[in-house]
KETOR-870790 format. One record per residue: residue number from 1; x, y, z of N, C-alpha, C in turn. Coordinates in steps of 0.001 Angstrom, whole numbers, plus 500000, padded with zeros to 6 digits. Example, Ala and Ser with C-alpha at 12.3 -4.5 7.8 and 13.67 -1.06 7.14 Angstrom:
residues 2
[1,[513190,494310,507800],[512300,495500,507800],[513200,496700,507800]]
[2,[512850,497750,507080],[513670,498940,507140],[512900,500030,507870]]
end
This chain:
residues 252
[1,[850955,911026,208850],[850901,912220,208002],[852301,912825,207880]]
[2,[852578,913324,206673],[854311,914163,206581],[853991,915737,206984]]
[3,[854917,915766,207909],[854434,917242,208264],[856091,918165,208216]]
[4,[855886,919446,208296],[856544,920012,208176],[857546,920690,209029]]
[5,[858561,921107,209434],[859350,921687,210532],[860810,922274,209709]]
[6,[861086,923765,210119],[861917,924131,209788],[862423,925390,210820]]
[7,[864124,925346,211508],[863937,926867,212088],[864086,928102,211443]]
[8,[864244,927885,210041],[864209,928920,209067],[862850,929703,209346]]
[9,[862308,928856,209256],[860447,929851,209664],[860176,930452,210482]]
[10,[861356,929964,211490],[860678,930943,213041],[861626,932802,212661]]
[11,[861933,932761,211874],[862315,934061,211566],[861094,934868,211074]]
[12,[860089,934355,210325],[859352,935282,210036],[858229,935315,210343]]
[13,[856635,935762,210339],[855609,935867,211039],[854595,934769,211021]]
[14,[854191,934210,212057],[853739,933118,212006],[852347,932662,210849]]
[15,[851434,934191,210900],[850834,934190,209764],[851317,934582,208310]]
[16,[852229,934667,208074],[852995,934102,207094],[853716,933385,206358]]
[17,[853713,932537,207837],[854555,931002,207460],[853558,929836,207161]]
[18,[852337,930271,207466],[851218,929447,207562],[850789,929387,206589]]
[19,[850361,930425,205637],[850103,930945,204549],[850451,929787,203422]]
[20,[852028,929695,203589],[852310,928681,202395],[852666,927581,202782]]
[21,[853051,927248,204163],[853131,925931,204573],[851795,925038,204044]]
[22,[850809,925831,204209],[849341,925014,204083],[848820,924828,202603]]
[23,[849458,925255,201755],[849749,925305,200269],[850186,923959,200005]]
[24,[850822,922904,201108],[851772,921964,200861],[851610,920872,201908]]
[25,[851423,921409,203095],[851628,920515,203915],[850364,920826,205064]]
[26,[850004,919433,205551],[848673,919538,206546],[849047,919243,207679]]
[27,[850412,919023,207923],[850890,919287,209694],[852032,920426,209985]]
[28,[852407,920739,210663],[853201,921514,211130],[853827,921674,212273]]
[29,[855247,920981,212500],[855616,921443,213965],[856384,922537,213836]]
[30,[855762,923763,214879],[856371,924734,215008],[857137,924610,216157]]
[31,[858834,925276,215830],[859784,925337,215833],[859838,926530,216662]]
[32,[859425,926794,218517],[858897,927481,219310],[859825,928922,219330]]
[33,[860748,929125,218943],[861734,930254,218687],[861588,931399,218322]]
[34,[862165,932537,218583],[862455,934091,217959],[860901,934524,217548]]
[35,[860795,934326,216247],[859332,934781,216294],[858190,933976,216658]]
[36,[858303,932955,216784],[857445,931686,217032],[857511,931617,218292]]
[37,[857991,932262,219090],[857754,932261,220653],[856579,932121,221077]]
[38,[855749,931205,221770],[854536,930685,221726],[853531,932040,222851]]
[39,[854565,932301,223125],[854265,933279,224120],[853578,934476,223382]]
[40,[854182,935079,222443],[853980,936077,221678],[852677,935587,220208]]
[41,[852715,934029,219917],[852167,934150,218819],[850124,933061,219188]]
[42,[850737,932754,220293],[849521,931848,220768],[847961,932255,220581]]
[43,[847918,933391,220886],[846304,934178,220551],[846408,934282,218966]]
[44,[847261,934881,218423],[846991,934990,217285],[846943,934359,216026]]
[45,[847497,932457,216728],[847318,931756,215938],[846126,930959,216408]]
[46,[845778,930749,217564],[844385,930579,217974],[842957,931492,216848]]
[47,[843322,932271,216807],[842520,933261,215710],[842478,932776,214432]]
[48,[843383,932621,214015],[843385,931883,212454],[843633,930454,212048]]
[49,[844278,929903,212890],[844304,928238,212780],[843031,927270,212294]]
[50,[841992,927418,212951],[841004,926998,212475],[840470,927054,210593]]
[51,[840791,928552,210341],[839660,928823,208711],[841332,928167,208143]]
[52,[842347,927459,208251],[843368,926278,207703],[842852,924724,207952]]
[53,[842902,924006,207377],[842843,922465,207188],[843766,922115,207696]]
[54,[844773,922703,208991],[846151,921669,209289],[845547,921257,210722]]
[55,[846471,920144,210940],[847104,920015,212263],[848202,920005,213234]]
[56,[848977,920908,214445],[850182,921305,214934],[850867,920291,215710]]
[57,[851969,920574,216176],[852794,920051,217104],[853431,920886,217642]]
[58,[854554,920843,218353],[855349,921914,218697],[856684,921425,219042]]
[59,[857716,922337,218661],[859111,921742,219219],[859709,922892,220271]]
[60,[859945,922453,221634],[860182,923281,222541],[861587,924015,222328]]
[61,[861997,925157,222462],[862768,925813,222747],[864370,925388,222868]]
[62,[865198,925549,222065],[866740,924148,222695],[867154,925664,222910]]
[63,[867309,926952,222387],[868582,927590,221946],[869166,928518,223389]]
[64,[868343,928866,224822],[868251,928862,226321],[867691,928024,227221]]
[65,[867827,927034,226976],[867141,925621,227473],[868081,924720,227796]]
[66,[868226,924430,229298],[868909,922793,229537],[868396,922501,230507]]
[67,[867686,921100,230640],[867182,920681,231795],[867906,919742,232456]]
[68,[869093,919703,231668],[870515,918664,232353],[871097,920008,233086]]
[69,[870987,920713,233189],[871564,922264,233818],[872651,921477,234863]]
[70,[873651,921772,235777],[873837,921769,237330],[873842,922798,237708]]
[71,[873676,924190,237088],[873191,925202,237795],[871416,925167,238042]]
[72,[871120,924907,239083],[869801,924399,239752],[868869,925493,239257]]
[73,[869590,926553,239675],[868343,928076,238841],[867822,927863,237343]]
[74,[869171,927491,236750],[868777,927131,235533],[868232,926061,235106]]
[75,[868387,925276,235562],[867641,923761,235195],[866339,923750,235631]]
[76,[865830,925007,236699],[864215,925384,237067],[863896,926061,235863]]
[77,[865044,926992,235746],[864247,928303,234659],[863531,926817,233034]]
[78,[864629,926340,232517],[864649,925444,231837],[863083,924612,231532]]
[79,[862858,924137,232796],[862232,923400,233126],[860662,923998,232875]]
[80,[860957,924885,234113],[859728,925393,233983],[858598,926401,232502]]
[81,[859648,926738,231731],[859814,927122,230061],[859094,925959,229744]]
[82,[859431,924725,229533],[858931,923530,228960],[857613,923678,229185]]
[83,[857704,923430,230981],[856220,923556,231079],[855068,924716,230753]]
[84,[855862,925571,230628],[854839,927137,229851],[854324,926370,228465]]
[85,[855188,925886,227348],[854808,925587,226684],[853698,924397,226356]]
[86,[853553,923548,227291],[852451,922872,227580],[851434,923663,228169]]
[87,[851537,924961,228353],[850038,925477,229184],[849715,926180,227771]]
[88,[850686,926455,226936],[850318,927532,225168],[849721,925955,224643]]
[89,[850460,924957,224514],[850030,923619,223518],[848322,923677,224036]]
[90,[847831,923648,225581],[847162,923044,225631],[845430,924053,225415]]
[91,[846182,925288,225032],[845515,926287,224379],[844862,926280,223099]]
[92,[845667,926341,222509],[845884,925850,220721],[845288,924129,220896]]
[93,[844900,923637,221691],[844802,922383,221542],[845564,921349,220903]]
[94,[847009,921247,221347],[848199,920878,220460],[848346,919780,221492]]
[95,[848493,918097,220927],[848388,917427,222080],[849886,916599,222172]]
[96,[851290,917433,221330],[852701,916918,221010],[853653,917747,221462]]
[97,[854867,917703,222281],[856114,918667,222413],[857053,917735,222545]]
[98,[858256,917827,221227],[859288,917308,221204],[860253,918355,222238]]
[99,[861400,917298,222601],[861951,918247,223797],[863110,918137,223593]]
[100,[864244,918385,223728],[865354,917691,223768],[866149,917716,225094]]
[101,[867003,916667,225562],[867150,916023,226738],[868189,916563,227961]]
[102,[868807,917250,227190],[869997,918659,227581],[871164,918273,227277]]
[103,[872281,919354,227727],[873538,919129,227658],[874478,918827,228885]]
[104,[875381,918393,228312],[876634,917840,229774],[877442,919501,229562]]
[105,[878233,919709,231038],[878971,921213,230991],[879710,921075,229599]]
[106,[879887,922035,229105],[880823,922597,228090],[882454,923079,228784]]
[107,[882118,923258,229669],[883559,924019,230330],[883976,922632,231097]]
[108,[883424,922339,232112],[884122,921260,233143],[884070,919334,233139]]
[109,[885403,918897,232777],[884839,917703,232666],[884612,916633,233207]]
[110,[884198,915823,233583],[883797,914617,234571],[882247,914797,235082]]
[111,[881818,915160,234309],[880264,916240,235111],[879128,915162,234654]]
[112,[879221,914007,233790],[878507,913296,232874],[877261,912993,234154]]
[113,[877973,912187,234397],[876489,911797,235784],[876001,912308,236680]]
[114,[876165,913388,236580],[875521,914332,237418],[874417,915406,236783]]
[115,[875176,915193,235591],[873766,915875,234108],[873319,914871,234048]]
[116,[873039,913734,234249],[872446,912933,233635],[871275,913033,235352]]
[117,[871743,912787,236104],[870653,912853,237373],[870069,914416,237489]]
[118,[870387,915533,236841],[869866,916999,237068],[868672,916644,235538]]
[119,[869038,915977,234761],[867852,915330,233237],[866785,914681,234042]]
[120,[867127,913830,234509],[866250,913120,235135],[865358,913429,235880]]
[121,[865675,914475,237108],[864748,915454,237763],[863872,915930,237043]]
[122,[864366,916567,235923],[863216,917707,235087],[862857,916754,234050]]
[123,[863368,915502,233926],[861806,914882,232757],[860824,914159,234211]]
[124,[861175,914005,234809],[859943,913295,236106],[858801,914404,236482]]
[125,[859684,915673,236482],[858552,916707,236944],[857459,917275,235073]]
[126,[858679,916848,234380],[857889,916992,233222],[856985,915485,232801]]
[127,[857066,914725,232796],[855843,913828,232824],[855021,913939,234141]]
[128,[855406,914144,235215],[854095,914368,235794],[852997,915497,235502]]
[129,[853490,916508,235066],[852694,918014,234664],[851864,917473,233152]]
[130,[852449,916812,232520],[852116,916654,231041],[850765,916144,231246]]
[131,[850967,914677,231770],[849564,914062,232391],[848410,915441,232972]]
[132,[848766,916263,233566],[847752,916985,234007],[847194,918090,232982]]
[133,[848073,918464,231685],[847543,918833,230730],[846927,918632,229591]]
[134,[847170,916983,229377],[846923,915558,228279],[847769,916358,227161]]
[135,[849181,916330,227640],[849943,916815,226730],[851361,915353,226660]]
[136,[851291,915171,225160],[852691,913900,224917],[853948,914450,225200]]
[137,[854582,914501,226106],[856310,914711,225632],[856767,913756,225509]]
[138,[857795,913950,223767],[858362,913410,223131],[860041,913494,223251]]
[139,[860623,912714,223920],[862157,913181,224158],[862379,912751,223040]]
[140,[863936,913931,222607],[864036,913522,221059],[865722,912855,221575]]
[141,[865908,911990,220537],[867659,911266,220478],[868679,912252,219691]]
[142,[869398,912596,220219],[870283,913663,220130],[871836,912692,218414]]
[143,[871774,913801,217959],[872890,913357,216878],[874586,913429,217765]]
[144,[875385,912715,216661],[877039,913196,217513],[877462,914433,217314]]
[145,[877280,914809,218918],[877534,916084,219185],[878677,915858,220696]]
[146,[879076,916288,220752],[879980,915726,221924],[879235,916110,223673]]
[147,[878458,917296,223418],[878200,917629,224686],[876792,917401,224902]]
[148,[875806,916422,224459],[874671,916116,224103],[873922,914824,224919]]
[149,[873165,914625,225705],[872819,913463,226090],[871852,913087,225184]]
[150,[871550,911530,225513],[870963,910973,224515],[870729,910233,223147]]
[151,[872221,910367,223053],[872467,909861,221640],[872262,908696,221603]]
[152,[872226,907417,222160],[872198,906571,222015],[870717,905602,222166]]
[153,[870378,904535,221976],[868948,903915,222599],[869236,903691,224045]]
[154,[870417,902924,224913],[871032,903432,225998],[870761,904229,226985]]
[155,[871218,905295,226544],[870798,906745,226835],[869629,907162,227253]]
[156,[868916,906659,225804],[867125,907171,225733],[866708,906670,226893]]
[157,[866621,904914,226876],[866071,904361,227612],[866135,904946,229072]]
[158,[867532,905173,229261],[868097,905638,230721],[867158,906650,231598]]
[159,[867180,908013,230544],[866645,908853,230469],[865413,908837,231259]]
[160,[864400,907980,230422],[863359,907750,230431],[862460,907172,231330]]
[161,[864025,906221,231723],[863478,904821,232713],[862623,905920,233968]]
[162,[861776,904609,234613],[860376,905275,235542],[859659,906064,235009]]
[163,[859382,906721,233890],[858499,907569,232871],[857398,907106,232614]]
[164,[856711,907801,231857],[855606,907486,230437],[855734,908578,229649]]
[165,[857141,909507,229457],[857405,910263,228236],[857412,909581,227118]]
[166,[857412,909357,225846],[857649,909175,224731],[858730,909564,223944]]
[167,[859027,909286,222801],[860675,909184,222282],[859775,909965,221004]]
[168,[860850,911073,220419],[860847,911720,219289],[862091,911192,218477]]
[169,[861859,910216,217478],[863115,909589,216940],[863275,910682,215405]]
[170,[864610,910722,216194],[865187,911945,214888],[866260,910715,213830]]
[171,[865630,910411,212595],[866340,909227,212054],[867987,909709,211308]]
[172,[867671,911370,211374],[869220,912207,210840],[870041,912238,211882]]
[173,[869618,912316,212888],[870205,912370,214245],[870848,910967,214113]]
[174,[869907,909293,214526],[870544,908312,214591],[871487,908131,213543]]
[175,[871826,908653,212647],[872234,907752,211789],[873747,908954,211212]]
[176,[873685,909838,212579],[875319,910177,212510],[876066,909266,213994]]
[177,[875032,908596,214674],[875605,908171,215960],[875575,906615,215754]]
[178,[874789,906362,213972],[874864,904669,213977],[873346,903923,214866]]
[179,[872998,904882,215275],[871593,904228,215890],[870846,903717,215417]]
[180,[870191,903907,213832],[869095,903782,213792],[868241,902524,213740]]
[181,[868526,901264,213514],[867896,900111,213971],[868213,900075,215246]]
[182,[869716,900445,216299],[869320,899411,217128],[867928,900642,218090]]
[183,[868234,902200,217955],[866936,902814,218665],[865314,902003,218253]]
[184,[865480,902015,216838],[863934,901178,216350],[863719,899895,216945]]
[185,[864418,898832,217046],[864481,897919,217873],[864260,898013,219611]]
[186,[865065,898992,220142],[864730,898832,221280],[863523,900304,222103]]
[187,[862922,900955,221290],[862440,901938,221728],[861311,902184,220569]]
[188,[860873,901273,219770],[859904,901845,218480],[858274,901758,219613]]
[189,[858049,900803,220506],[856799,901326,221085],[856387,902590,221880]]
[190,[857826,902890,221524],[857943,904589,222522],[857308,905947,221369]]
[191,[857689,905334,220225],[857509,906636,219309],[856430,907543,219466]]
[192,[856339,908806,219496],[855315,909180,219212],[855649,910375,218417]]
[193,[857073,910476,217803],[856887,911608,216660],[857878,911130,215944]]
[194,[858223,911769,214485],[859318,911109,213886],[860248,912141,213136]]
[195,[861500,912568,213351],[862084,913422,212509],[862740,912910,211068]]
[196,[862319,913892,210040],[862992,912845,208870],[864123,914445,208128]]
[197,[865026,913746,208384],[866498,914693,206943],[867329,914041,207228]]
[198,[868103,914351,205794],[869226,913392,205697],[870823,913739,205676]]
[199,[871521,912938,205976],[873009,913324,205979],[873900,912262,205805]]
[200,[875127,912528,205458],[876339,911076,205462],[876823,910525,206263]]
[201,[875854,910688,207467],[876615,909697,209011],[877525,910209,209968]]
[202,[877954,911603,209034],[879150,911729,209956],[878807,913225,210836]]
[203,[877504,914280,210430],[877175,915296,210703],[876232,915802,210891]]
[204,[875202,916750,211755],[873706,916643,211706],[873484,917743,210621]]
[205,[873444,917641,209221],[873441,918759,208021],[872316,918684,207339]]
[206,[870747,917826,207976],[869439,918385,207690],[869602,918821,206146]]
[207,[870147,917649,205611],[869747,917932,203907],[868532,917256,203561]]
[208,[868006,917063,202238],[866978,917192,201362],[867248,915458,201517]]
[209,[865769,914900,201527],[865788,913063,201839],[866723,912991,199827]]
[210,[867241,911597,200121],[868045,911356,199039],[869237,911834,198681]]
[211,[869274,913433,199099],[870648,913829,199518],[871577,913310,200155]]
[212,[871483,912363,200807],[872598,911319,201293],[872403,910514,201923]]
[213,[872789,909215,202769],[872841,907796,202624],[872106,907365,203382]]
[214,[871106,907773,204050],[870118,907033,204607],[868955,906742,203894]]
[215,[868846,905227,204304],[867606,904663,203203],[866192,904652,204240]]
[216,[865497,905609,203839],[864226,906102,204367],[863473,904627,204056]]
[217,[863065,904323,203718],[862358,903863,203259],[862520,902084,203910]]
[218,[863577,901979,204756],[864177,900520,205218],[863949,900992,206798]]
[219,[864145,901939,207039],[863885,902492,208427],[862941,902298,208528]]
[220,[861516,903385,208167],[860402,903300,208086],[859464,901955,208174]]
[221,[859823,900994,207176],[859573,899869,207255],[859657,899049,208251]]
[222,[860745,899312,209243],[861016,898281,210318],[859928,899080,211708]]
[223,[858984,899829,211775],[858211,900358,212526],[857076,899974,212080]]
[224,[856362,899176,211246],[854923,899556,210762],[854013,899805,211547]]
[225,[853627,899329,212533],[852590,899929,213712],[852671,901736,213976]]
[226,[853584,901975,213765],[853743,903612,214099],[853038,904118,213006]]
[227,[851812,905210,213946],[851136,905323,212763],[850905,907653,212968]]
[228,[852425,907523,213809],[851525,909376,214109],[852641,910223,212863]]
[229,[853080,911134,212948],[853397,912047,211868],[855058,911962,211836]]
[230,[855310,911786,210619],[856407,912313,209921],[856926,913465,209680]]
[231,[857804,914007,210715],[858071,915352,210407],[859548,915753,209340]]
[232,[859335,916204,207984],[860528,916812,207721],[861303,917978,208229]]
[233,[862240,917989,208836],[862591,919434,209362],[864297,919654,208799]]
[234,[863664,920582,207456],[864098,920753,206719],[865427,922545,207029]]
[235,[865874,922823,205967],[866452,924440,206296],[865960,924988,205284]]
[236,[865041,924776,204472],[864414,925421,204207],[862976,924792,203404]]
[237,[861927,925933,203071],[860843,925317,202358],[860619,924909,201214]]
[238,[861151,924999,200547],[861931,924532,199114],[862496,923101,199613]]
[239,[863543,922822,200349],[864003,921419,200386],[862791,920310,201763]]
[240,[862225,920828,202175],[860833,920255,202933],[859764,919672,201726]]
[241,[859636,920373,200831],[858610,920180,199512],[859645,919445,198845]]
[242,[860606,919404,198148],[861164,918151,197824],[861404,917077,198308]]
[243,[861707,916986,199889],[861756,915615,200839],[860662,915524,200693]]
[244,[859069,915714,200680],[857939,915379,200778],[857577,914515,199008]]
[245,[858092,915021,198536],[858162,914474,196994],[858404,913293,196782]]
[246,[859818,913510,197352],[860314,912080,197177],[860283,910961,198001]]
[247,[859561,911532,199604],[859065,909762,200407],[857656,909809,200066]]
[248,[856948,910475,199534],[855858,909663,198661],[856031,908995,197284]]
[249,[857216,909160,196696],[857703,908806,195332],[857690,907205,196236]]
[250,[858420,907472,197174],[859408,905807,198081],[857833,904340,198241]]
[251,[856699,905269,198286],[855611,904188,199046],[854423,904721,198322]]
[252,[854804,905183,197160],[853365,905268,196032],[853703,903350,195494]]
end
């Protein structure tokens, strides 16, 4: 199914974003932020979700969030956030949380493997909790960003290794880091969500599909067994309804 995701939306009220998302689109990952704080909107979309025809997902929190932390307080606080949001998912009956994998220090450098073993801690304690909620986490592959783990299939795998998390393949993401066959190749039985916007390889700029050089439609193809949701996560709802236009234009 093509579903929808934007953090433009978490600015305004969740029953208002719903309103016209569902005008258009029958999934929705909400984008857990500012007003979408699951914390604040969980009862009250429990209340109205139902008299809608959709179905949710959720994307956890990046913008006070690192579970690569080496400050240990923080990589609990981090952590344990994630897991709040699996106790709201499993409310709403939401059975998806894309996550993303954290960051290496910004200030100090040589720190790489040591974020990478403080990641590792908090996805082990996060797949074990998930199982006890029958909740998917989806680690997502990070675009070139310099202070970012994950970018690579590498990476993912690394990440992952001793798991049963799942991979959220962001194909705008791979395809500023050059990933995107070899992640589909070595990680497509992992999928269990899919990010779709587009850009020129060199930046993560979440433009409108066709807006620039990734061929949707050659990607897509090299997965056919993957059969769960397509998320556009767009910057706004206007260019989400045109990417939706045009990858059904791609496979009508």
């Amino acid at each position: 199914m093509i579903g929808v995701s934007s953090t433009e939306f978490s600015a305004y009220q969740v029953e208002e974003v719903l309103e016209e998302v569902s005008k258009v689109f029958k999934h929705w990952e909400i984008f857990a932020e500012a007003e979408h704080n699951l914390n604040a909107i969980t009862s009250r979309l429990a209340t109205i979700k139902d008299s809608y025809k959709m179905t949710f997902s959720i994307h956890a929190p990046i913008c006070d969030i690192n579970i690569a932390s080496l400050n240990e307080r923080m990589r609990e606080a981090s952590t344990l956030e994630t897991i709040t949001m699996m106790e709201y998912a499993a409310n709403l009956n939401v059975k998806t949380i894309t996550i993303h994998p954290g960051l290496y220090s910004m200030a100090v450098p040589y720190q790489e493997d040591k974020s990478v073993v403080s990641a590792k801690k908090s996805l082990r304690m996060l797949d074990r909790i998930s199982n006890e909620y029958g909740i998917t986490i989806a680690v997502e592959n990070m675009p070139e960003f310099p202070f970012a783990l994950g970018r690579t299939a590498e990476e993912i795998k690394d990440l992952l290794d001793g798991t049963n998390l799942k991979v959220c393949f962001d194909i705008g993401h791979a395809n500023t880091t050059d990933q995107i066959d070899t992640i589909i190749e070595s990680l497509s039985d992992r999928f269990a969500n899919v990010h779709i916007h587009d850009n020129m390889g060199e930046n993560d700029e979440h433009r409108t599909v066709g807006n620039g050089n990734i061929d949707f439609k050659k990607a897509l193809m090299k997965f056919p067994k993957y059969n769960g949701n397509l998320i556009i996560e767009a910057k706004s709802f206007q260019s989400a309804v045109e990417s939706k236009e045009k990858l059904e234009k791609m496979f009508s």
